[in-house]
C-alpha positions as CSV (number, residue, x, y, z in Angstrom):
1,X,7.9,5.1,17.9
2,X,6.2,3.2,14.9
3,X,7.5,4.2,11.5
4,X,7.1,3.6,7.9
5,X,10.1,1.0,7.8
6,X,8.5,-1.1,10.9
7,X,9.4,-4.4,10.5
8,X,6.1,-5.8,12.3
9,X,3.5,-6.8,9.7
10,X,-0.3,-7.5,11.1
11,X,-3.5,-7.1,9.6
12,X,-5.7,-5.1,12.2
13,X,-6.9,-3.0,9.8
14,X,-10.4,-2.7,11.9
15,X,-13.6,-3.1,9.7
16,X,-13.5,0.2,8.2
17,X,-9.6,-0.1,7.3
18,X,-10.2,-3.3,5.9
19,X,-13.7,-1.5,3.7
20,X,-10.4,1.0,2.6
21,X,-8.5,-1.6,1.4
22,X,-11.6,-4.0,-0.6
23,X,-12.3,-0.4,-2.0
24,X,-9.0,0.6,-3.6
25,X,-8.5,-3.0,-4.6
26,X,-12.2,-2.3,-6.6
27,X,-10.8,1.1,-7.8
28,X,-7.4,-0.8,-9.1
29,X,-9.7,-3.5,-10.9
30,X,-11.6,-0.6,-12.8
31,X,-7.9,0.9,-14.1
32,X,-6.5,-2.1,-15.0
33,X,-9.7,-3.4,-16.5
34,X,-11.2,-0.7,-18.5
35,X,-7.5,0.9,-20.0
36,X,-5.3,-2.3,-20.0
37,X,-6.5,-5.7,-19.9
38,X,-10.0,-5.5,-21.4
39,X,-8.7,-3.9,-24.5
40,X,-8.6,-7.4,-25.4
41,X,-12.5,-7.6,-25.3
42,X,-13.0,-4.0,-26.2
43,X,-11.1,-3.1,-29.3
44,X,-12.4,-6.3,-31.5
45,X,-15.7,-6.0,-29.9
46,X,-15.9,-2.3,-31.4
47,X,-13.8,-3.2,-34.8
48,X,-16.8,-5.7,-35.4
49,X,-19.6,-3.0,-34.0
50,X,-18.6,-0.4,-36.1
51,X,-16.7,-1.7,-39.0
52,X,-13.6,-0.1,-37.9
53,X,-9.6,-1.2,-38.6
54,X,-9.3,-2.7,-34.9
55,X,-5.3,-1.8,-35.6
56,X,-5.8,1.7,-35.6
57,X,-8.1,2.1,-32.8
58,X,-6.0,-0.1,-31.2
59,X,-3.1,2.4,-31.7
60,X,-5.4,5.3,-30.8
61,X,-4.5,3.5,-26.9
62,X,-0.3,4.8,-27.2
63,X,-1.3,8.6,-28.0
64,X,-4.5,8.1,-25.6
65,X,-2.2,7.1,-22.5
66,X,0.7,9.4,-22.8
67,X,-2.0,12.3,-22.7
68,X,-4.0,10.8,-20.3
69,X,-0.5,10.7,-17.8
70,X,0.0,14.4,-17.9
71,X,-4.0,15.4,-17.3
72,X,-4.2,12.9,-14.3
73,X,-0.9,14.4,-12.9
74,X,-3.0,18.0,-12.4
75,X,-6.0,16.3,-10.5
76,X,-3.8,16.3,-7.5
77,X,-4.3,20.4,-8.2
78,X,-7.9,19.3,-7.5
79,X,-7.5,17.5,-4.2
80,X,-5.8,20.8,-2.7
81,X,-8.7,23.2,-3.8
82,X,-12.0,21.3,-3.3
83,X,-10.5,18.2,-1.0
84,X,-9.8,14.5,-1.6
85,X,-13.5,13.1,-1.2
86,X,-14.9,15.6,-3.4
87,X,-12.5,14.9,-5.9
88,X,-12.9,11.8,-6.1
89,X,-16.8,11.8,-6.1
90,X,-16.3,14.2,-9.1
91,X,-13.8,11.7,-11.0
92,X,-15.8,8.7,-10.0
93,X,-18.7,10.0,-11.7
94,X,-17.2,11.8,-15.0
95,X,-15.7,8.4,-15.4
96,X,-18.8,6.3,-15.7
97,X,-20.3,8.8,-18.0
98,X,-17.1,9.2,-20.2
99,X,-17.1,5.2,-20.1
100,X,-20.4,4.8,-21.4
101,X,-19.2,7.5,-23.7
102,X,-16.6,5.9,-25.0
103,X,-18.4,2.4,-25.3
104,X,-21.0,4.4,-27.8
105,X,-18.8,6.3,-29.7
106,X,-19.6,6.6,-33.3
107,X,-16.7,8.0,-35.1
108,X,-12.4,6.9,-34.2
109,X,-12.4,10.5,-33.5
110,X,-15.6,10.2,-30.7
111,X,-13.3,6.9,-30.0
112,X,-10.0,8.7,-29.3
113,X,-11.8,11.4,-27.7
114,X,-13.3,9.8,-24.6
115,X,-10.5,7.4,-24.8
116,X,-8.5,9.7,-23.4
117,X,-11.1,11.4,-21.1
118,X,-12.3,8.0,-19.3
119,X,-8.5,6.6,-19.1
120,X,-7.5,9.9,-17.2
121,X,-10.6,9.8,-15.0
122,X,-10.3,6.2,-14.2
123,X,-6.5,6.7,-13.2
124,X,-7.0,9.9,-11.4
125,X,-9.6,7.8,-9.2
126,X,-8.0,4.7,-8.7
127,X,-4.5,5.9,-8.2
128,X,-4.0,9.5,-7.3
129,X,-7.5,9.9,-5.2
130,X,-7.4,6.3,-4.3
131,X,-4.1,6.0,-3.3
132,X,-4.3,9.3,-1.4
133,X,-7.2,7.5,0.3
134,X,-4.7,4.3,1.5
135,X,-2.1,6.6,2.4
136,X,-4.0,8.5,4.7
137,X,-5.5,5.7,6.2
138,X,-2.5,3.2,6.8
139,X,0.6,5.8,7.0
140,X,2.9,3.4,8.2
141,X,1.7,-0.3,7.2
142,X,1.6,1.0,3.2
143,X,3.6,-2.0,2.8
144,X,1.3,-4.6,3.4
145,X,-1.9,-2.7,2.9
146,X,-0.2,-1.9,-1.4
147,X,0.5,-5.8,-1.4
148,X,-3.0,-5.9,-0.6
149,X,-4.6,-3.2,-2.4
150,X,-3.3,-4.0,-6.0
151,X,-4.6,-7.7,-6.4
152,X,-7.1,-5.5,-7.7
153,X,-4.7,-5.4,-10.9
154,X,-4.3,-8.9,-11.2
155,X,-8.0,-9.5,-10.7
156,X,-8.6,-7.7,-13.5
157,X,-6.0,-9.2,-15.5
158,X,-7.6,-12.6,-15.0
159,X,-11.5,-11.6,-14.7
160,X,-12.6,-8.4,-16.7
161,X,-12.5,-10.1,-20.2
162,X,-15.2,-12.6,-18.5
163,X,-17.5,-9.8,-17.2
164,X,-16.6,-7.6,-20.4
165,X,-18.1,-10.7,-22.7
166,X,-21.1,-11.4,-20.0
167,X,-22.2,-7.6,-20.5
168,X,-21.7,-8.5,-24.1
169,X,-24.2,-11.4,-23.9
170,X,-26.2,-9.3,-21.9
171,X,-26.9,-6.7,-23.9
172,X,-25.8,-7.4,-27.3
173,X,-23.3,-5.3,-28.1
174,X,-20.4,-3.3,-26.8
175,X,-22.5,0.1,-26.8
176,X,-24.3,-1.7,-24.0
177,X,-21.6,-3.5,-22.5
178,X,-19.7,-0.8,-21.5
179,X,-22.9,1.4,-20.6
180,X,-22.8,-1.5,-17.4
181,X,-19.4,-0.6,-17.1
182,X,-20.2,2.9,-16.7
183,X,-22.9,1.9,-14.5
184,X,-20.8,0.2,-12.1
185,X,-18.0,2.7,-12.1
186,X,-21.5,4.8,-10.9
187,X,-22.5,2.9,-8.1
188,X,-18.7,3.1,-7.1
189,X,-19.2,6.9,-6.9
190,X,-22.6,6.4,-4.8
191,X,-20.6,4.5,-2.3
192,X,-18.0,6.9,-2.2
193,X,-20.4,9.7,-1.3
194,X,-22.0,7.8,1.5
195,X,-19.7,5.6,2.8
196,X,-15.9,6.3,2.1
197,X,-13.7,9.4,4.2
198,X,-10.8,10.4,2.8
199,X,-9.0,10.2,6.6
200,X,-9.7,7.9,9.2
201,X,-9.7,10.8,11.8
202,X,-13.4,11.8,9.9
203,X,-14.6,8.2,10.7
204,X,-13.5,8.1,14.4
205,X,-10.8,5.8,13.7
206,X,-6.4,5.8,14.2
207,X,-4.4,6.1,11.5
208,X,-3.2,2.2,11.1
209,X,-6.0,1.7,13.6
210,X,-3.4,2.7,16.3
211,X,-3.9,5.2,18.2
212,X,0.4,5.3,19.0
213,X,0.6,6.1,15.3
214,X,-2.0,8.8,15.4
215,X,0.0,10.2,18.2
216,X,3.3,10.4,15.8
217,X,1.3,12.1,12.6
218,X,-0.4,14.5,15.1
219,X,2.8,15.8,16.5
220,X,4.6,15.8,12.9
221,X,1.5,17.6,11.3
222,X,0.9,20.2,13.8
223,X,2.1,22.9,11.5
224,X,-0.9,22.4,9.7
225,X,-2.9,19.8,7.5
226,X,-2.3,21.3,4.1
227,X,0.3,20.4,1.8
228,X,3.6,22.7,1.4
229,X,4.5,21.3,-2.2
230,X,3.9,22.7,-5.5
231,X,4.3,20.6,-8.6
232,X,7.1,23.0,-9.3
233,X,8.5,21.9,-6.1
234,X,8.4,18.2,-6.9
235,X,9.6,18.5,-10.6
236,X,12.5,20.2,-9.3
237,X,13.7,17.5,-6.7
238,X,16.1,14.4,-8.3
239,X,15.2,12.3,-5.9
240,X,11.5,12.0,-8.1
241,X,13.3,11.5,-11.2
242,X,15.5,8.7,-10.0
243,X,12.6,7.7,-7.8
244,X,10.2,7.7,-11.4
245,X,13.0,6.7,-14.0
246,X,13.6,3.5,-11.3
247,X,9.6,2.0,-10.8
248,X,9.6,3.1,-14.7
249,X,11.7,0.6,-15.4
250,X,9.7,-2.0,-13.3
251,X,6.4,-0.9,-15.2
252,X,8.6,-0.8,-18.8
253,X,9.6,-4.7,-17.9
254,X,6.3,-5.3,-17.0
255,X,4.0,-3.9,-20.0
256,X,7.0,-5.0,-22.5
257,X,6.7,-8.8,-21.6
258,X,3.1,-9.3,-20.7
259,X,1.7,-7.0,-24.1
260,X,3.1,-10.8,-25.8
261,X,3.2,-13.1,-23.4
262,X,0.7,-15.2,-25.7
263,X,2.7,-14.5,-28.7
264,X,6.0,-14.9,-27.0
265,X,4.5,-19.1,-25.8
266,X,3.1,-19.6,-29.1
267,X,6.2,-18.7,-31.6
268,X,9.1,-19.4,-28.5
269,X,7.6,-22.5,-26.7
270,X,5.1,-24.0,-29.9
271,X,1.8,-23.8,-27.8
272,X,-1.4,-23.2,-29.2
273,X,-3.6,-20.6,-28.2
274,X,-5.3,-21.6,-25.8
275,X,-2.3,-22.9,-23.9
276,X,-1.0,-19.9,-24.4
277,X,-3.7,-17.9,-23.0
278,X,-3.8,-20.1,-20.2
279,X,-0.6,-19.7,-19.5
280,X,-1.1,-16.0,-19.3
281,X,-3.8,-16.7,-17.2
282,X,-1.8,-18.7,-14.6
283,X,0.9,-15.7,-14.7
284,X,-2.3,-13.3,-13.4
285,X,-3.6,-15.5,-10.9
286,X,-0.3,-15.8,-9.4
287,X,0.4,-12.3,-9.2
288,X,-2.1,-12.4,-6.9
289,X,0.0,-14.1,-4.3
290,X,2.9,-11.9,-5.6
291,X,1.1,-8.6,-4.6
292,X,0.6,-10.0,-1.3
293,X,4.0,-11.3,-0.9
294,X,6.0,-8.1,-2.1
295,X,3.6,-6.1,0.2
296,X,5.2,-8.3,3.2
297,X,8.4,-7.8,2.0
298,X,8.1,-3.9,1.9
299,X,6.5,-3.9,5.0
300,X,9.2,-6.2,6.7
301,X,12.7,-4.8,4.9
302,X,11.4,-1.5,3.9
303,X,10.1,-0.4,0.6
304,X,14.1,0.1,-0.8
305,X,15.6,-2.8,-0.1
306,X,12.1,-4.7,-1.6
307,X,12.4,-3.0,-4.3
308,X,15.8,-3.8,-4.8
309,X,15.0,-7.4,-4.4
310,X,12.3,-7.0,-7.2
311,X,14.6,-5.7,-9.4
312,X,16.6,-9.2,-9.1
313,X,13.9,-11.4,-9.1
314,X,12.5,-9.9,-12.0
315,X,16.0,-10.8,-13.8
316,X,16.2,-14.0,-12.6
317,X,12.7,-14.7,-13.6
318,X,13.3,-14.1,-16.8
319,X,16.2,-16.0,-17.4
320,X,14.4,-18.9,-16.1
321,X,11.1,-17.9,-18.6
322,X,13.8,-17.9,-21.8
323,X,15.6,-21.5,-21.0
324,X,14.6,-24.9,-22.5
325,X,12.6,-27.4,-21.0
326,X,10.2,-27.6,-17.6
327,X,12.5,-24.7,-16.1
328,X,9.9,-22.5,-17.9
329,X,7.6,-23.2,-15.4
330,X,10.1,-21.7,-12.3
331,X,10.2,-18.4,-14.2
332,X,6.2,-18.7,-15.0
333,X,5.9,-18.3,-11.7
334,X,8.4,-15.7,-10.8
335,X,7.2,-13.7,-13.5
336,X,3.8,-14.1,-12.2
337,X,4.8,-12.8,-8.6
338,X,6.8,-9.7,-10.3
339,X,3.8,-8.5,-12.4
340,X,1.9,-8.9,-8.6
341,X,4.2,-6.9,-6.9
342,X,4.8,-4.2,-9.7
343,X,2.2,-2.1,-8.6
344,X,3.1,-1.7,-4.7
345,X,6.0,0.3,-4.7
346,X,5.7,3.6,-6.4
347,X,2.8,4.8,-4.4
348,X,4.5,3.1,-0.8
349,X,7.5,5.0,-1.8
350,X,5.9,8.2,-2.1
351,X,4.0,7.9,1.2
352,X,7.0,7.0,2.7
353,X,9.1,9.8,1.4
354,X,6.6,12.5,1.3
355,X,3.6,11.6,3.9
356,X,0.4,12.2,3.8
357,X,0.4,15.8,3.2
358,X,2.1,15.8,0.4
359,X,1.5,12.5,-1.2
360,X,-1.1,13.3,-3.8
361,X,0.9,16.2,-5.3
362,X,4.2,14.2,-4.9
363,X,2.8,10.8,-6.4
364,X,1.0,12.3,-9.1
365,X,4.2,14.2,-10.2
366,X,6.0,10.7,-9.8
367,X,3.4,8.7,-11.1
368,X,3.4,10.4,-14.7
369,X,7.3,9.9,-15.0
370,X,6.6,6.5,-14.5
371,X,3.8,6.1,-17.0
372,X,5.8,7.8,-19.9
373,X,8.8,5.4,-18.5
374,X,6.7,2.9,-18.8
375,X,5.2,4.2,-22.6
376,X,8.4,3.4,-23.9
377,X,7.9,-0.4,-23.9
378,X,5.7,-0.9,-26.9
379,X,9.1,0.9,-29.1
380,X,11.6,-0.7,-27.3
381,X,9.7,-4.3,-28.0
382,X,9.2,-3.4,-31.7
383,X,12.7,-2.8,-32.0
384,X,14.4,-5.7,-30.4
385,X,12.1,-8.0,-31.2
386,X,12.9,-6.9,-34.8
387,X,16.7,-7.0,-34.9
388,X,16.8,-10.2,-32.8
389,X,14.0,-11.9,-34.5
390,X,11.9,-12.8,-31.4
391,X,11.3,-12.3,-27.8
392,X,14.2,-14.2,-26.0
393,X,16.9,-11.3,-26.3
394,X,14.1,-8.8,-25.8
395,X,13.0,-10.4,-22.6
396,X,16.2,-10.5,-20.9
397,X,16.9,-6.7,-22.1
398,X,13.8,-6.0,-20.0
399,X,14.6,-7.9,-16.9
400,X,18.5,-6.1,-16.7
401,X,16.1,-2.9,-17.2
402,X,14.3,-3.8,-14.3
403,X,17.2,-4.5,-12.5
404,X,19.2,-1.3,-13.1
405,X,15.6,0.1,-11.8
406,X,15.8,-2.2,-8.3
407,X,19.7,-0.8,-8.5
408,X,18.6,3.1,-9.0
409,X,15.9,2.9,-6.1
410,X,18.8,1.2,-4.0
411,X,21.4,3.5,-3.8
412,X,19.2,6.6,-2.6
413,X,19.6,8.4,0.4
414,X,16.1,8.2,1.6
415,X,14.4,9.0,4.6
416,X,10.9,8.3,5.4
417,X,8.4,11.2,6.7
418,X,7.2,9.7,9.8
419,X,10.7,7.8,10.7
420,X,11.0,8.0,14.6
């Protein structure tokens, strides 16, 4: 009997599996886009609009995304009461507005205001609706399918500032330029409503696009289709903290070393900005390849022992970043691997811990120990960079961080849902 840990990795998603996966890799490319990477575009773009200190808007994003964790963590409230779909119609749509919102805001108060309302909208579509979405869809190959899904976060990394500035062009300012933003997030929602189901089953298609596999989640379903977990019920089970406190390392190591990556090749390696930037750029790209390849890995060796793997890579990477000379280059490219495969294993963890039923309460519950996890890198980056007086020491702090995460994740006792 197939289970979540299968070692056999394929890709015959069928057409509409595959539309599932180009549409949460969309989804991904919005989060990432509109409350990470374009920042870069956004928060000068406004400074200049406005006449505002781009500093403290730009510090408006810490406060703005620690809130925004704890609201998306309810939406999986939502999904229980009015269903998956219709939640994420609903989010899909209040984000475009709040985007557009956001893009024309007219005080830093306006500014902080739908900050925090379009990044919790865009998060609860792309990762706890979205995900929820994968999950139900490819129970057993969330391996491969994650690896897939979240080049949609490297994408972004390497393309929204160039459709950010061509909106820019377009319409003159950033008012305008993130009114098309809002548009598109729109059309998303429009596409959602006609064309997306939340299950397979509603599309006439196997879970996995196998019909053994629909067998397997029909027998251990039976009970019933709704979910038996509370948030209480999650909060109060370790395995979610060590489960959270482990990927939040990964997502700490992550956030801490690409927030100055630029800075870290300009002052530590003497290149100029634009190598620097295009070094960054490279590291993106990669990740591409990385999401892919970490995807394989889960879906070959199991999501533990992959992310145990990461956990060493990610140190070794590192270590090869910090040293002299062309070794640079080896750790440029692990580290642009590790930032690919960051992404993937939280939410293939939960499915494969928790199933379908309970994956939207259970992720978004692991998901927001994670993000405030994760918070935490901005501090610990001012601090070590400060008493070590630059980025080497703080660098390798972060890969043994993300190590002791691959080492947490490790020595669980897990067992998967839908193991045979």
């Amino acid at each position: 009997m197939p289970t979540t840990d299968t070692k056999k990795v394929g890709y015959n998603f069928g057409a509409r599996g595959w539309g599932i996966v180009g549409y949460e890799v969309l989804l991904l490319f919005f989060m990432t886009g509109l409350t990470v990477d374009g920042l870069n575009t956004i928060v000068p773009a406004m400074a200049e609009f406005h006449g505002w200190d781009s500093s403290l808007i730009l510090s408006f994003s810490t406060p703005a995304g620690i809130i925004a964790l704890i609201l998306t963590m309810f939406w999986g409230k939502f999904i229980k009461a009015i269903g998956l779909k219709k939640t994420t119609v609903i989010t899909l749509f209040a984000a475009a507005v709040s985007a557009a919102a956001y893009g024309n805001s007219t005080t830093p108060t306006m500014y902080l205001i739908t900050l925090i309302c379009m990044v919790t909208l865009i998060n609860a579509f792309a990762l706890i609706c979205g995900m929820s979405i994968t999950t139900n869809w490819f129970p057993t190959k969330k391996g491969i399918v994650m690896g897939l899904t979240t080049i949609g976060m490297n994408l972004a990394s390497a393309l929204v500032n160039w459709v950010l500035n061509f909106f820019l062009g377009l319409t003159g300012n950033i008012a305008g330029a993130m009114t098309c933003m809002g548009v598109c997030i729109a059309i998303v929602g429009v596409i959602t409503l006609i064309f997306v189901h939340e299950k397979p089953e509603d599309a006439g298609c196997y879970p996995d696009n196998d019909p053994e596999v629909a067998k397997m989640i029909a027998q251990d379903e039976l009970g019933g289709e709704e979910s038996s977990l509370t948030y209480i019920d999650v909060l109060k089970k370790p395995i979610v903290w060590a489960l959270g406190v482990g990927y939040g390392f990964f997502g700490l190591a992550t956030v801490g070393i690409m927030s100055q990556l630029v800075p870290f090749f300009m002052t530590t390696r003497g290149l100029d900005l634009k190598g620097a930037l295009t070094m960054m750029t490279i590291a993106a790209l990669i990740g591409c390849i990385g999401s892919w390849a970490w995807g394989v890995l889960d879906q070959k060796l199991g999501t533990q022992q992959a992310s145990f793997l990461f956990g060493i890579w990610y140190l070794v990477g590192i270590v090869f970043l910090v040293m002299p000379g062309n070794l640079m280059y080896i750790g440029l490219f692990m580290l642009g691997c590790a930032i690919g495969g960051n992404g993937n294993f939280a939410p293939s963890m939960a499915g494969f811990v928790f199933g379908r039923k309970d994956f939207a309460v259970s992720f978004s519950v692991m998901n927001t120990i994670v993000g405030v996890v994760r918070s935490c890198s901005f501090l610990a980056l001012a601090v070590t960079s400060t008493m070590f007086g630059g980025f080497t020491v703080p660098y390798i702090i972060f890969g043994v961080l993300a190590l002791i995460g691959g080492v947490i994740i490790r020595v669980l006792k897990l067992k998967g849902e839908y193991e045979g």
